[in-house]
ROMARNU-209731 format. One line per 8 residues: number of its first residue (from 1); their letters; for each residue x, y, z of N, C-alpha, C. Coordinates in pm, whole numbers, plus 50000, padded with zeros to 5 digits. Each point is the difference from the previous one (the first is absolute). Example, Ala and Ser with C-alpha at 12.3 -4.5 7.8 and 13.67 -1.06 7.14 Angstrom:
% residues 2
1> AS> 51319/49431/50780/49911/50119/50000/50090/50120/50000 | 49965/50105/49928/50082/50119/50006/49923/50109/50073
//
This chain:
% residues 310
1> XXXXXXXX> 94133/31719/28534/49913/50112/50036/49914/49961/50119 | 49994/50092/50138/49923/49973/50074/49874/49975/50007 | 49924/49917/50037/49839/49966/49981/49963/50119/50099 | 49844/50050/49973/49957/50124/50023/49935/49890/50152 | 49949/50063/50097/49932/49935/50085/49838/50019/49957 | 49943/49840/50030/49845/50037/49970/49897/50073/50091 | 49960/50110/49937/49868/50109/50127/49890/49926/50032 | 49942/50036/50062/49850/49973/50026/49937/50114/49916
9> XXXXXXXX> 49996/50134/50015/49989/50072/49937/50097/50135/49926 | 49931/50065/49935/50113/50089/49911/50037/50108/50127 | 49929/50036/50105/50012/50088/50082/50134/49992/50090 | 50100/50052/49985/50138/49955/50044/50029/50112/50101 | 50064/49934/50136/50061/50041/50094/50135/50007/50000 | 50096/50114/49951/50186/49974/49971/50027/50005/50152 | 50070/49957/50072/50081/50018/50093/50137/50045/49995 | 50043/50100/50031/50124/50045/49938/50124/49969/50120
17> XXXXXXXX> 49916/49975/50113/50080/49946/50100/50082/49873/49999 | 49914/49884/49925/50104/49913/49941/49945/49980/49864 | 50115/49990/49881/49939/49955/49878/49922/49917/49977 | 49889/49999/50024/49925/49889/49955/49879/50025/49919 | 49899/49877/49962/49907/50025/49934/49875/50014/50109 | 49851/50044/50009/49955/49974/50105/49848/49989/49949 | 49941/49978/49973/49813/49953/49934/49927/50099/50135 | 49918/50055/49912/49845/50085/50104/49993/49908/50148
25> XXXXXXXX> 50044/49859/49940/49891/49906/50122/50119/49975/50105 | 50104/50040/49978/50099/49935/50040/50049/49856/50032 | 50005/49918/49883/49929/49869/50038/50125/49978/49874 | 50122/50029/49952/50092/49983/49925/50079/50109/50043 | 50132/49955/50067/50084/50086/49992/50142/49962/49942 | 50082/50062/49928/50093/49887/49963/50145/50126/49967 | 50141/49918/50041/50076/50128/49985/50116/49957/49935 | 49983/50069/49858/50043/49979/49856/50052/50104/49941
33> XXXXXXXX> 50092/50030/49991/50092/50159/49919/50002/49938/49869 | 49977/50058/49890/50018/49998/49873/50124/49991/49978 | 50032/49934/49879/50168/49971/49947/50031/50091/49925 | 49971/50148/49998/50041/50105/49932/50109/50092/50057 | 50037/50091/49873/50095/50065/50056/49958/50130/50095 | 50050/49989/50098/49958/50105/50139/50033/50144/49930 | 50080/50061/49977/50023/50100/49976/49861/50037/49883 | 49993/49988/49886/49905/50042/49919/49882/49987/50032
41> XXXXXXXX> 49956/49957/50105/49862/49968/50071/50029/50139/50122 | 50070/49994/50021/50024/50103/50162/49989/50165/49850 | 50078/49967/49920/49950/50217/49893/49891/49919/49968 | 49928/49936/49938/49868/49960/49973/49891/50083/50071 | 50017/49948/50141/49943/50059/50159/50013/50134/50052 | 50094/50041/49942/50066/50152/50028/49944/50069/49874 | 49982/50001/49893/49930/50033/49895/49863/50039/50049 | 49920/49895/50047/49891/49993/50053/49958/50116/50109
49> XXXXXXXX> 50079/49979/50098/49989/50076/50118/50001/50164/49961 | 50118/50000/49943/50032/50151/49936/49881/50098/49972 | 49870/49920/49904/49918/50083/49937/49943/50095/50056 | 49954/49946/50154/49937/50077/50084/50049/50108/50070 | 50159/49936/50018/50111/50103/50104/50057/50152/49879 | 49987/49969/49877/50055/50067/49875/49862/50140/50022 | 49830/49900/49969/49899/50080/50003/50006/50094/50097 | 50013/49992/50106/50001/50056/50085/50103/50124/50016
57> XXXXXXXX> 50113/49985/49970/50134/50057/49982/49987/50102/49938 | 49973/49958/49804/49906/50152/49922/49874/50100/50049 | 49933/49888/50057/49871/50072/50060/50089/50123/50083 | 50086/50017/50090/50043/50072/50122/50152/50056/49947 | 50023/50022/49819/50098/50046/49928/50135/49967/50047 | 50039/49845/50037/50099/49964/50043/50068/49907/49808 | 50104/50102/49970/50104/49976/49895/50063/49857/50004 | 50000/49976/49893/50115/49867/49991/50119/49936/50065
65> XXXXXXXX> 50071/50178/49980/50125/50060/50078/50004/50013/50124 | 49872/50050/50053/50019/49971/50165/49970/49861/50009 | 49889/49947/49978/49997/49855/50051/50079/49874/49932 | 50124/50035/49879/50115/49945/50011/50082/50021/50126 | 49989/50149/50024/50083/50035/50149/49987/49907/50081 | 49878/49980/50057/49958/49928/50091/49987/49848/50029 | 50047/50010/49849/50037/49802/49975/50107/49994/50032 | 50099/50050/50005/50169/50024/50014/50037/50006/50130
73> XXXXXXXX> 49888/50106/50074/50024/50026/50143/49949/49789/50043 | 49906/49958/49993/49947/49881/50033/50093/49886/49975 | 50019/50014/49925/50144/49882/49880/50126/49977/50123 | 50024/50151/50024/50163/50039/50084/49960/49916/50143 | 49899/50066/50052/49975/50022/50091/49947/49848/50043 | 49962/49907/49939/49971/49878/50030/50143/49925/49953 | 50072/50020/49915/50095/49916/49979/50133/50025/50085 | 49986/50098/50082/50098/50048/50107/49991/49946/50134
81> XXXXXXXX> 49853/50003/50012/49968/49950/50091/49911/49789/50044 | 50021/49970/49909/49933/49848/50007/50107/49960/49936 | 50107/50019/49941/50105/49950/49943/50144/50013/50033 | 50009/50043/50146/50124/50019/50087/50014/49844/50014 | 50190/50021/50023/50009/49894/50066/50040/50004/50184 | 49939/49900/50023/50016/50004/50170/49871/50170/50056 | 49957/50013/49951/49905/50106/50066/50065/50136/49982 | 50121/50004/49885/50038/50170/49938/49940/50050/49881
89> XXXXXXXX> 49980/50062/49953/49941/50076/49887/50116/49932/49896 | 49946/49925/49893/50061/50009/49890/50077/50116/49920 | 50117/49986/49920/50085/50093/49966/49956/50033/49884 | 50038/50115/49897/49929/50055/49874/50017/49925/49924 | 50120/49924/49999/50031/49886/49874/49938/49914/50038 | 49944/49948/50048/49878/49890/50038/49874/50058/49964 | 49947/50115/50077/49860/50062/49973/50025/50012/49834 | 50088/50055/49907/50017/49988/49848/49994/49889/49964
97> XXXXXXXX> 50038/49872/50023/49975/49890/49930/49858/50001/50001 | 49954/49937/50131/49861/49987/50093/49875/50092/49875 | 50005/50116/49974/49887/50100/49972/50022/50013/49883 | 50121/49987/49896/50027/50068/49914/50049/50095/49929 | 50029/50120/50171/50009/50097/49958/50203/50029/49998 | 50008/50108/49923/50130/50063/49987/50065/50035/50169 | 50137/49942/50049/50032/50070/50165/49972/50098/49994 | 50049/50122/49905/49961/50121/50015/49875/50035/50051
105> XXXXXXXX> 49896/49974/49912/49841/49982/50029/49947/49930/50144 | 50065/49901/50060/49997/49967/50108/50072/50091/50106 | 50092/50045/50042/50103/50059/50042/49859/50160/50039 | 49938/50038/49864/49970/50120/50002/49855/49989/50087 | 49895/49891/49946/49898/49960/50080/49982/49940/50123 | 50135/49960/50069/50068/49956/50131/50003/50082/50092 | 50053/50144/49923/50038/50095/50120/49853/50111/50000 | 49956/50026/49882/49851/50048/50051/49932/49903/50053
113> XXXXXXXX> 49985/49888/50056/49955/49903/50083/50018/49996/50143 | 50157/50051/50021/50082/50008/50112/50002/50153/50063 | 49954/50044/49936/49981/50217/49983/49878/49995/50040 | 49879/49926/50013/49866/49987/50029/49916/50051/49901 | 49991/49992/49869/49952/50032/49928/49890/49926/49886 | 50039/49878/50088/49861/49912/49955/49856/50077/50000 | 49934/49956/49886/49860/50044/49968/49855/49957/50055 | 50066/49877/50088/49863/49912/50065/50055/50058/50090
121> XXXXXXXX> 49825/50006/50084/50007/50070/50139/50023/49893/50106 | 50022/50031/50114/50032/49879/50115/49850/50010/50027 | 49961/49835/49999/49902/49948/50076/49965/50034/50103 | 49859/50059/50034/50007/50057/50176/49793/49964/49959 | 50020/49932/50161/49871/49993/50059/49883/50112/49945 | 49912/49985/50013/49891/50090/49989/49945/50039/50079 | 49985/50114/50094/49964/50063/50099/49857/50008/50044 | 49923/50037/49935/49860/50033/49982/49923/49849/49990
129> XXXXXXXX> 50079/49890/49970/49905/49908/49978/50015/49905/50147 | 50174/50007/50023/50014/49988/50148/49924/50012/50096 | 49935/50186/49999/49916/50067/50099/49878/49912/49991 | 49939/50004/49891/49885/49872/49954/49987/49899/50015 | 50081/49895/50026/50029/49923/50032/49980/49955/50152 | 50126/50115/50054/49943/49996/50154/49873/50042/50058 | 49948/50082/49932/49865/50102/50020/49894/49864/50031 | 50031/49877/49903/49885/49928/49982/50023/49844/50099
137> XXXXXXXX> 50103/49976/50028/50085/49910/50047/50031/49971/50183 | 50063/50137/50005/50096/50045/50138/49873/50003/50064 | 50003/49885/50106/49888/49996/50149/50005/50155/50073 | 50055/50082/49969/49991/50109/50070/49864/50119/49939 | 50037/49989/49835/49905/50084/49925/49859/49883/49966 | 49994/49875/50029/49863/49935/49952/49938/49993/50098 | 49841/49996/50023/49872/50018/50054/49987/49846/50075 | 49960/49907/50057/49995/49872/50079/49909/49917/49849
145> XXXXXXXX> 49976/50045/49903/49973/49958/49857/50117/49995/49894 | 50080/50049/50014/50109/50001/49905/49963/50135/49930 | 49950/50089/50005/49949/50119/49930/50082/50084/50001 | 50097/50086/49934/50080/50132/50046/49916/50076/50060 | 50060/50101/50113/49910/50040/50091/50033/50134/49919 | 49955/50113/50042/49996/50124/49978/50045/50037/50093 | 50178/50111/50000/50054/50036/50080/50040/50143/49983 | 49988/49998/50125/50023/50168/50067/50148/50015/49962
153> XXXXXXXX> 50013/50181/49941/50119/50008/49950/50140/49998/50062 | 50002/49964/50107/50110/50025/50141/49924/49956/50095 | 50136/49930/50097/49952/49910/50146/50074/49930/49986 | 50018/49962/50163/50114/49876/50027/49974/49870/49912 | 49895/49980/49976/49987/49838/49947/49864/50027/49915 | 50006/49915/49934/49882/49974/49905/49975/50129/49922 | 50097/50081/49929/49990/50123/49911/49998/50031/49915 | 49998/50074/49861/50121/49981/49901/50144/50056/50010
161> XXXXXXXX> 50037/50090/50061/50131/49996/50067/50038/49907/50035 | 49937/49886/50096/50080/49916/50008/50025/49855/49885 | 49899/50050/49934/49985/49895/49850/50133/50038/49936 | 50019/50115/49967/50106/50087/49930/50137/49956/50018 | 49955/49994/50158/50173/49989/50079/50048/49894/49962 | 49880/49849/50040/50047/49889/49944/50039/49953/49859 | 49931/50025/49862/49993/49973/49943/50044/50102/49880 | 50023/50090/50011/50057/50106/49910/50112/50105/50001
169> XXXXXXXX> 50099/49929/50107/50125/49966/49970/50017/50161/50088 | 50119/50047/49873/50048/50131/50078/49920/50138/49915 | 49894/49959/49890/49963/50066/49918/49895/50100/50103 | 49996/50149/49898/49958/50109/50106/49792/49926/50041 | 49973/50012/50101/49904/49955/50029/49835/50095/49943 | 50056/50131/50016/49896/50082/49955/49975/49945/49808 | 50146/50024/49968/50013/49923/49816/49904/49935/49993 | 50046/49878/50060/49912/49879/49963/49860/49999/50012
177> XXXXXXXX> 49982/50067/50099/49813/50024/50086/49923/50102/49852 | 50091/50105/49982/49961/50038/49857/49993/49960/49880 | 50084/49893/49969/49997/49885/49900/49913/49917/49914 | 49983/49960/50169/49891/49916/49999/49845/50001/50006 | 50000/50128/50044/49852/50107/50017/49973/50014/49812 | 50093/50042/49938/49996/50028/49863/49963/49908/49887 | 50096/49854/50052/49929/49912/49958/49930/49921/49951 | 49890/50051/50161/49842/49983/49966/50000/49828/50126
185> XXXXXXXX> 50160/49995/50074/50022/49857/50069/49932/50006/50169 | 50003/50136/50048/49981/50090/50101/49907/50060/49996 | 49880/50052/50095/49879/50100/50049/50023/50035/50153 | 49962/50144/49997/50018/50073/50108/49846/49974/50029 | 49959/49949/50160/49875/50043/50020/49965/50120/50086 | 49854/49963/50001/49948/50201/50076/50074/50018/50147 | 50048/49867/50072/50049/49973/50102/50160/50043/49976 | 50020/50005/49907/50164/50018/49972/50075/49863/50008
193> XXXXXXXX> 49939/49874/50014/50034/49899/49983/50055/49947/49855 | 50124/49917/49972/49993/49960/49877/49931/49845/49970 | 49953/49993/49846/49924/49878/49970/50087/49932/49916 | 50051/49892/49976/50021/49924/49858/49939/49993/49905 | 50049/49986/49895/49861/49974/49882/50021/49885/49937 | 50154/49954/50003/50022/49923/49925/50134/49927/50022 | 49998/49850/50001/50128/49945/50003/50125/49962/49946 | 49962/50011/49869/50097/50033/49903/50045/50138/49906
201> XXXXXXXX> 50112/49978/50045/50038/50147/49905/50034/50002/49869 | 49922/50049/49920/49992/50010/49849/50060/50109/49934 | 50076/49998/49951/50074/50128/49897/49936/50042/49895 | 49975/50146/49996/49993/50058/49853/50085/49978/49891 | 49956/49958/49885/50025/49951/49878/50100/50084/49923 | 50013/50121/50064/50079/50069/50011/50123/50063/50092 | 50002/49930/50125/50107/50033/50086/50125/49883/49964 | 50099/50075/50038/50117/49987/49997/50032/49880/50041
209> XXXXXXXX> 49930/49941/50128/49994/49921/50091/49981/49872/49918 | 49919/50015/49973/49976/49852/49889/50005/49938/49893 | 50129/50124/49978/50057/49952/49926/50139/49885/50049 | 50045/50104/50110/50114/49896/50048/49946/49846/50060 | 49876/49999/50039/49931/49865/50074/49992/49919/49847 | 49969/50061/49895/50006/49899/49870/50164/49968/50031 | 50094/50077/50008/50132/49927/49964/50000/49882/50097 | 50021/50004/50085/49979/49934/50137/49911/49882/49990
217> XXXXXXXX> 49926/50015/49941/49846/49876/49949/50090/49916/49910 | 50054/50043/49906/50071/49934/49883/50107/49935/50007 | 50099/50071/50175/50148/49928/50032/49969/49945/50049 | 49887/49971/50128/49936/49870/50047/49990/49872/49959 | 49899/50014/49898/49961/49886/49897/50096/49959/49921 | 50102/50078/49926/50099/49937/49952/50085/49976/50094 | 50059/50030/50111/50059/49939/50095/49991/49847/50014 | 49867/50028/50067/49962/49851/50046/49977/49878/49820
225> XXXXXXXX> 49959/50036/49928/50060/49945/49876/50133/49939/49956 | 50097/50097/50048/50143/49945/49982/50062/49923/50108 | 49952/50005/50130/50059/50003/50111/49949/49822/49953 | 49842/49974/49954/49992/49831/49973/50016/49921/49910 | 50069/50070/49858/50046/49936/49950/50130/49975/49963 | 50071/50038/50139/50145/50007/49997/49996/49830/50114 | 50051/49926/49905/50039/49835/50066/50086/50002/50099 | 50083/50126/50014/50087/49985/50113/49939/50022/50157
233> XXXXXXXX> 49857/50031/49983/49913/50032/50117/49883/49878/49983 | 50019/49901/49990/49881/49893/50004/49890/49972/50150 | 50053/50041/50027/49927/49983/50198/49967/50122/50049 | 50032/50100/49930/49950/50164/50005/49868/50063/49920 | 49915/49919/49981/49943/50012/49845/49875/50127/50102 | 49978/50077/49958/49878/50114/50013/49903/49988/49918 | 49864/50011/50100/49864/49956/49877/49929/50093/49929 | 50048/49955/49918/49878/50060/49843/49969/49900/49913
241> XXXXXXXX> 49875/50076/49981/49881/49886/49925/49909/50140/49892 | 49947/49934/49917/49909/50069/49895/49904/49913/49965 | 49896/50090/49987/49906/49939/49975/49917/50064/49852 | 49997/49971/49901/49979/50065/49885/49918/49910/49888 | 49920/50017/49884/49930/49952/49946/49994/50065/49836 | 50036/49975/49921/49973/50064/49863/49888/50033/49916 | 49882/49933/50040/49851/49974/49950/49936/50033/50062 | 50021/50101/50105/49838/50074/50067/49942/50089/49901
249> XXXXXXXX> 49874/50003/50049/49928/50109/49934/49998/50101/50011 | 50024/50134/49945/50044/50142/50028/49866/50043/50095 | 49888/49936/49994/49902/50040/50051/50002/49978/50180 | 50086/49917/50037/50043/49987/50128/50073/50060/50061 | 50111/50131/49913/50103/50042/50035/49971/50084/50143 | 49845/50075/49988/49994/50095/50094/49937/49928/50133 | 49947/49850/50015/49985/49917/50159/50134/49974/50002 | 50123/49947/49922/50160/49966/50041/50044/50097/50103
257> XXXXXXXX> 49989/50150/49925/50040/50106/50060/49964/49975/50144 | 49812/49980/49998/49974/50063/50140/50049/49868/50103 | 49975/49879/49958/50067/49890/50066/50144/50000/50076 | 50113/50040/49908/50113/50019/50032/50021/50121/50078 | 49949/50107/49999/50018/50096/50087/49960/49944/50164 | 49850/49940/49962/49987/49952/50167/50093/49933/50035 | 49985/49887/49964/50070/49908/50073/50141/50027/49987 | 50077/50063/49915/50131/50048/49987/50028/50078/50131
265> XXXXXXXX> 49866/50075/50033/50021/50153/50163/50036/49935/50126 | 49872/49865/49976/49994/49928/50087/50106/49927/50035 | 50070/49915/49923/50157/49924/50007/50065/50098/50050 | 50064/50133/49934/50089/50049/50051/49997/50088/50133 | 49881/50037/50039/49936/50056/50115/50049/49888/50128 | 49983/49878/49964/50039/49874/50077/50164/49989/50045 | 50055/49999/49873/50153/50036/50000/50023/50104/50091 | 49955/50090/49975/50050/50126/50072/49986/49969/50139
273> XXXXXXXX> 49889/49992/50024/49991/49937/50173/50115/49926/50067 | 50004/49905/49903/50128/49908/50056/50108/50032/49996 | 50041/50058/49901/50126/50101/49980/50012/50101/50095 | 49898/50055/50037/50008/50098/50142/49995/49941/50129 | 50001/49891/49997/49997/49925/50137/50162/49931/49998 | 50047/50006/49884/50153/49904/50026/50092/50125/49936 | 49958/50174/50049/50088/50100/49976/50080/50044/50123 | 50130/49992/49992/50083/50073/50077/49967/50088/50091
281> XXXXXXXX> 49978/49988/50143/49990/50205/50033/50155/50062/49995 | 49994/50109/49934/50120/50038/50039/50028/50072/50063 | 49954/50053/50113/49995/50048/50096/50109/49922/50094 | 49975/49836/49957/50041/49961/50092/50099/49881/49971 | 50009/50002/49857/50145/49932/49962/50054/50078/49835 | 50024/50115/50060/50031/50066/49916/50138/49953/49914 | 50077/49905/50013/50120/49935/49927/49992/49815/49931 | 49796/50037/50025/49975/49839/49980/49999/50004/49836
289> XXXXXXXX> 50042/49897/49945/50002/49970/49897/49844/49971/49917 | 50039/50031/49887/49791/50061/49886/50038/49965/49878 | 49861/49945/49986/50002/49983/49857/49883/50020/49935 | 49980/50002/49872/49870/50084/49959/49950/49870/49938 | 49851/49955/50075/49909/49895/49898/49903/50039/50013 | 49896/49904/49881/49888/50066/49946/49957/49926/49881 | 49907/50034/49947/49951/49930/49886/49896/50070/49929 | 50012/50015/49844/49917/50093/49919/49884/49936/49902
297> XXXXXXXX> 49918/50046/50000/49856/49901/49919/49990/50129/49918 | 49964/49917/49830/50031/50113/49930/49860/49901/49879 | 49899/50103/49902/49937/49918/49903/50072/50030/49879 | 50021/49853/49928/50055/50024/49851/49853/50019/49883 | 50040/50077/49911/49922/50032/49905/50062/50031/49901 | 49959/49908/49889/50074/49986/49871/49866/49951/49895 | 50027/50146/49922/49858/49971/49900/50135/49967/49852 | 50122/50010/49975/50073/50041/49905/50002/49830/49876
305> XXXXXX> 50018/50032/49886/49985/49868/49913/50097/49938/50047 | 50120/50065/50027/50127/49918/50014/49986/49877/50116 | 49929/50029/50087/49963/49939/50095/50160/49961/50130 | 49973/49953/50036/50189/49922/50111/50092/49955/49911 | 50127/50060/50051/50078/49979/49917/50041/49860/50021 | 50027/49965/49847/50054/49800/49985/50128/50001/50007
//
């Protein structure tokens, strides 16, 4: 049986980027896989994960039956595709061994796959936060302070027309200017000038919208989860780290909150900058090759007896 590594303290940092153990102080690091069986630890983990993705599911009257559907569509659709040989889509009698399922059952969830009838939406940029982004960023719209300036609604340069043009794609321009007025992200002044109000774009708790950014939040993180603990990528490893504690006092929960929000705005506000400085124009290499990075800061909160799953 593997010896546990000794902490400095109980306050533990997991790194999921490489298995290892990691102490608050970082002052022990050590990289040790348990001699157990992988599979019953991996549904162990999936058990776990589920509770929240299930809660959520009833909350928004999503059936068993559809989200079996949607395990089937995922099952096919990954074992067709990561399990070719030479870079072809695996055949049904393979995807049937692979998933479990009956050819028939494969065969049938294959071609509504191939019919376009998948249930996840295609990933697409966010428009409005784009505009925000540049609004606060692009040397054209900031003040010799870094300030978004307040711009006149039309004009060769420095506008929001020309904010629009750049940054909000082929979408109707008046739309968006109304959008965003609604909001509450946008102010018209007595000048007819527009103001910013704000640099991040926040969704109602109720739009549609955020709901798909949760899916998207969730294929991320498990992405990059699988993508590092797959050994066949050892020199590829992507960073994630946690930082978590079991023994705080509930009486702290509401400075955590306000802590992590700052400095969480602040980190990713940083990101963004840099990420907009190493973005494509495509204006002007419109056949250049893209890829989507980024990184998500998220607070865990777990009041439940069960506590992390063992």
């Amino acid at each position: 049986m593997p010896v546990q590594p000794k902490l400095v303290s109980e306050k533990i940092i997991y790194l999921a980027c490489n298995p290892v153990y990691v102490c608050a102080r970082c002052t022990h690091i050590r990289d040790e896989r348990p001699a157990v069986e992988v599979k019953e630890h991996v549904i162990r983990s999936c058990r776990y994960l589920l509770l929240p993705v299930v809660r959520f599911l009833l909350k928004h009257g999503v059936t068993w039956n559809e989200f079996g559907e949607l395990s089937k569509e995922a099952y096919v659709k990954v074992a067709r595709e990561d399990y070719g040989i030479e870079g072809r889509p695996t055949n049904n009698s393979r995807v049937a061994m692979l998933t479990g399922l009956s050819r028939r059952e494969v065969a049938r969830v294959r071609d509504a796959l191939l019919n376009g009838k998948e249930r996840a939406a295609e990933l697409q940029g966010n428009q409005i936060s784009r505009i925000l982004t540049g609004w606060h960023v692009d040397s054209e719209f900031v003040d010799a302070e870094g300030q978004p300036k307040d711009l006149p609604p039309t004009g060769p340069s420095g506008s929001l027309s020309v904010l629009l043009k750049r940054y909000a794609g082929d979408l109707p321009h008046g739309a968006i200017r109304k959008e965003m007025q609604q909001r509450g992200l946008i102010e018209e002044l007595d000048n007819g000038h527009l103001r910013v109000l704000k640099r991040d774009f926040v969704y109602s708790e109720l739009d549609p919208e955020i709901v798909r950014q949760l899916g998207i939040a969730l294929h991320d993180h498990a992405a990059t989860l699988e993508h590092n603990l797959d050994s066949n990528r050892p020199s590829a490893r992507r960073f994630e780290a946690i930082a978590n504690n079991e023994r705080v006092t509930p009486r702290a929960v509401n400075a955590f909150h306000k802590l992590v929000e700052s400095r969480g705005l602040e980190f990713l506000e940083d990101i963004d900058v840099w990420l907009t400085e190493h973005e494509i124009e495509t204006k002007d290499d419109t056949n250049a090759e893209t890829v989507r990075l980024g990184v998500g800061v998220y607070l865990i909160y777990d009041d439940s007896e069960q506590g992390l799953v063992q």
